[in-house]
N, C-alpha and C positions, 0 to 999 in steps of 0.2 A: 077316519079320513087321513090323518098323518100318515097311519103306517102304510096306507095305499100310497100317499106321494112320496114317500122314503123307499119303498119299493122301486115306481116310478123313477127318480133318479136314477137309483143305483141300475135299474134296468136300462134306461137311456146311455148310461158309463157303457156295461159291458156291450149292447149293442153299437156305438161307436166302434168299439174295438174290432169287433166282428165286419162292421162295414167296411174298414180298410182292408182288411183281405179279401170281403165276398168282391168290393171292388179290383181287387187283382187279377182274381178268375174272370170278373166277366169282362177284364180289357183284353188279356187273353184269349178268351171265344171268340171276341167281338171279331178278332183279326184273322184268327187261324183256324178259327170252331174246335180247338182244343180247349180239353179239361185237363188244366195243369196240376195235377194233384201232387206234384212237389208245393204245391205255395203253402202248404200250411208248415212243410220242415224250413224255409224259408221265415215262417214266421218262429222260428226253434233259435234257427240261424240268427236273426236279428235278435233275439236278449241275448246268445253267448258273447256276439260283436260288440254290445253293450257292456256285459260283462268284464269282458277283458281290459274293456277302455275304462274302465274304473280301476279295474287291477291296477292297471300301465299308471293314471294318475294318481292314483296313491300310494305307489314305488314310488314315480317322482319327485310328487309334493307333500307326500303325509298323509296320514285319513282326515285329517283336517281337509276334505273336499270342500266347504264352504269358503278357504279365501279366495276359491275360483270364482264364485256365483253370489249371489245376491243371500242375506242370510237365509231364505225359504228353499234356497236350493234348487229354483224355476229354472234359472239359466244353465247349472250342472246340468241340470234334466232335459233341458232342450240339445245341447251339447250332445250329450250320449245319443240321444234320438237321430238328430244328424249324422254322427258317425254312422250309426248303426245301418241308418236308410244308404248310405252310401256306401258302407261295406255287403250290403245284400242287393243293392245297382250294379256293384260288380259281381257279384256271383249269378247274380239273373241273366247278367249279357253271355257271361263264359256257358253258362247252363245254355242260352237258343244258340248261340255258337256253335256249342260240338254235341248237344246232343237232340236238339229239336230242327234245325236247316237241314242239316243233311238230309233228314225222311219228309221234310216238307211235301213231295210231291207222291210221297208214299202211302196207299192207304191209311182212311185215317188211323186203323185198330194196331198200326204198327206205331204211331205215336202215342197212344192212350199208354199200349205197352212199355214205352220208353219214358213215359211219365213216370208211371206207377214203378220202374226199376229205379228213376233218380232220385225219386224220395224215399225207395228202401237207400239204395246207396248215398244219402245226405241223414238218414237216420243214424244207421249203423256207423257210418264213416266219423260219425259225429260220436258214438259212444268209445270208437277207438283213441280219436283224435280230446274227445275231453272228458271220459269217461265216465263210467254209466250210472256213477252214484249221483243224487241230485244234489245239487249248487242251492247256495243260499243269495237271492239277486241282494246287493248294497242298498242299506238306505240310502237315497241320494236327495231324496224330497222329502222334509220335513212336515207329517203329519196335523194340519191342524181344521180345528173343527171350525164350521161356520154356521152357525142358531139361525135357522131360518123360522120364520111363522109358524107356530101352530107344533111347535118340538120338531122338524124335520133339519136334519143335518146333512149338511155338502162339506166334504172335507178339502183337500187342498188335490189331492191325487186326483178326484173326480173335477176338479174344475181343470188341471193342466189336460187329462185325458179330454175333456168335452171342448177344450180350446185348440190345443192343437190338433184331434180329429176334427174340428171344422174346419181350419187352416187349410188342412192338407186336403179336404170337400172341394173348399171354392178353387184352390190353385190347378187341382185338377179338372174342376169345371171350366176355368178359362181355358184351360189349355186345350181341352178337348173340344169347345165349342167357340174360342173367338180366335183362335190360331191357326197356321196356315199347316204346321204338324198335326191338330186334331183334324182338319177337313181331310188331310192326308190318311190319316188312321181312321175318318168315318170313310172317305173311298176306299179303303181294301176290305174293310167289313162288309161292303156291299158284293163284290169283286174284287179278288185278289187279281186275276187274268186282266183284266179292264183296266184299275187303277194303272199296273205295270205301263199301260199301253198307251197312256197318258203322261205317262213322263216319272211318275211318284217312285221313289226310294225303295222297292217295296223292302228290301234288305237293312234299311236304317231306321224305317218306321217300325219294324217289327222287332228289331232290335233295342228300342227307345221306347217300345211299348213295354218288352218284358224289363227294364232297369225301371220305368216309374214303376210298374205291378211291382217288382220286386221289393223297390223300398217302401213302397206303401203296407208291406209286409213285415217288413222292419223295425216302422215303426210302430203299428201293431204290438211288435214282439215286446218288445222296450218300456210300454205302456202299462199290457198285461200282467209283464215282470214286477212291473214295480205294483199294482196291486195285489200280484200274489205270486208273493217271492221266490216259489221255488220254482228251479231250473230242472229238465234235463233233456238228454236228446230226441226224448220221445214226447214232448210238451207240445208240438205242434200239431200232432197226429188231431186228437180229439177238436183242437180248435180250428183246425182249416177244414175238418170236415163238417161244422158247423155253421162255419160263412159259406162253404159252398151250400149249404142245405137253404142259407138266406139268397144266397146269390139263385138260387133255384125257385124259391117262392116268391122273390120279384120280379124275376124275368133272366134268365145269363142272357149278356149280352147286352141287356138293358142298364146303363149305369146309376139312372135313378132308382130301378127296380132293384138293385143292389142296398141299395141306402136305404129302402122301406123296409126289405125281409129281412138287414138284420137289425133291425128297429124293431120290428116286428117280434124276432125272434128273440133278443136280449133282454125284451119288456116281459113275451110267456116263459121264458128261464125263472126271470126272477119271482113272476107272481106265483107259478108253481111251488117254487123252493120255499118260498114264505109263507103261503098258505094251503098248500098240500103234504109236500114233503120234499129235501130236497135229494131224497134218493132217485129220482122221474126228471129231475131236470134235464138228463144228459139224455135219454129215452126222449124226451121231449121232439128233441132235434129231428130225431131218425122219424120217430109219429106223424110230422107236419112234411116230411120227405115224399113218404107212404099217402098221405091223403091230399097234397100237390097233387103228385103225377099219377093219383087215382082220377081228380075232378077235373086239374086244369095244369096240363103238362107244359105250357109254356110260360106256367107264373104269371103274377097279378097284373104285372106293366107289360109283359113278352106278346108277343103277337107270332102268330101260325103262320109256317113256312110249308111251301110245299117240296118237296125235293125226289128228285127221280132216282131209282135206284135199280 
């Protein structure tokens, strides 16, 4: 029974992680019914931003990063995560900027296309730019165990990780449902034409949609890193296509259905890996993809639309 709730945990961890990105992609559909498939080099994007801002602090002050923070290293750790959300806030605005507004009114398969080119070009651009051997991410968060009942262990990584993805859960629930920006972004989701016609930004909403996805992506990144430390520019590829696979089995579009399939998903990763083998784990993802949208193509929370075509 331990080793099922030790599982459990650690499944809970990486589904968090997975849920900050599925919820990227599906704030993105929501508004544009694009499938951003930059957002997982995006989540690549956010540990390098990480990364560097520990370089930067330990040129300045030393590798002694701890007289920044608290001896456990929480607040270094929260630091780097802020940066990071906020240097992948701006590359998400400059990204609907100059390369998703322009074809806005363009069929859609010309933006799926230009998706699928900006995350080749934030791959590659990234193996020139930091090149393509992998990074070792900085301890920054002191490792420690906590003795739960029954032999089950929660370290210190899995409590900052389960803390601050609920954080960043509920801040985003207010935003999207007690604020006058989310009724704004649940109007264009309905109606892009409509909301416009009403008075609503559509230009600011959409643009403040892709910098929260974005950092919510970020800090993903920064999380991940620090569970498992190595970097490089192709680290995003397999993990964004895994929260789109949860963001798929809850519903895209649906923001709680994001939060269930990759809950869903990061719990059969781990019971796989621990009691099967963990060579299927990654298979796993694409399996639950194939038997979605064999049973129930608009996921567990989504609801059928009908559209003319």
């Amino acid at each position: 029974m331990s080793e099922f709730i030790q599982h459990t945990i650690n499944g809970l961890s990486l589904g968090s992680i997975y849920a900050l990105v599925a919820l990227g992609y599906t704030m993105v559909f929501g508004v544009l019914q694009l499938i951003n498939f930059a957002h997982g080099d995006l989540f690549m994007m956010g540990a390098f931003i990480g990364f560097y801002f520990i370089r930067l602090i330990h040129f300045f002050f030393g590798h002694d990063s701890s007289s920044l923070s608290s001896p456990s290293g929480v607040l270094f750790s929260m630091t780097v995560i802020v940066v990071s959300m906020l240097g992948t806030a701006l590359l998400g605005m400059v990204m609907e900027r100059l390369a998703y507004r322009p074809l806005r009114k363009s069929p859609r398969i010309n933006l799926l296309i230009t998706a699928i080119g900006v995350s080749l070009f934030l791959e590659y651009g990234g193996q020139l730019l930091f090149g393509a051997s992998p990074e070792f991410f900085p301890t920054i968060l002191s490792k420690q165990a906590i003795a739960l009942p029954g032999g089950v262990i929660l370290d210190s990584t899995q409590v900052l990780i389960f803390s601050t993805a609920v954080v960043l859960m509920l801040l985003l629930h207010f935003l999207v449902f007690k604020t006058q920006f989310g009724r704004s972004m649940r109007a264009i989701s309905h109606s892009l034409e409509h909301a416009s016609l009403i008075g609503i930004n559509v230009n600011k909403v959409i643009m403040i949609t892709f910098m929260i996805s974005s950092a919510l992506a970020g800090a993903a990144g920064v999380m991940y890193s620090i569970s498992y430390p190595k970097i490089d520019p192709l680290m995003g590829l397999l993990p964004g296509l895994k929260a789109f696979v949860a963001a798929v089995l809850g519903g895209i579009g649906n923001i709680k259905g994001a939060l269930l399939g990759a809950t869903l998903l990061g719990l059969a990763e781990t019971y796989v890996a621990g009691y099967i083998s963990s060579s299927y784990r990654d298979a796993l993802a694409f399996l639950v993809l194939i038997v979605v949208l064999l049973l129930r193509p608009s996921g567990i929370l989504g609801s059928k639309k009908i559209e003319k075509v």
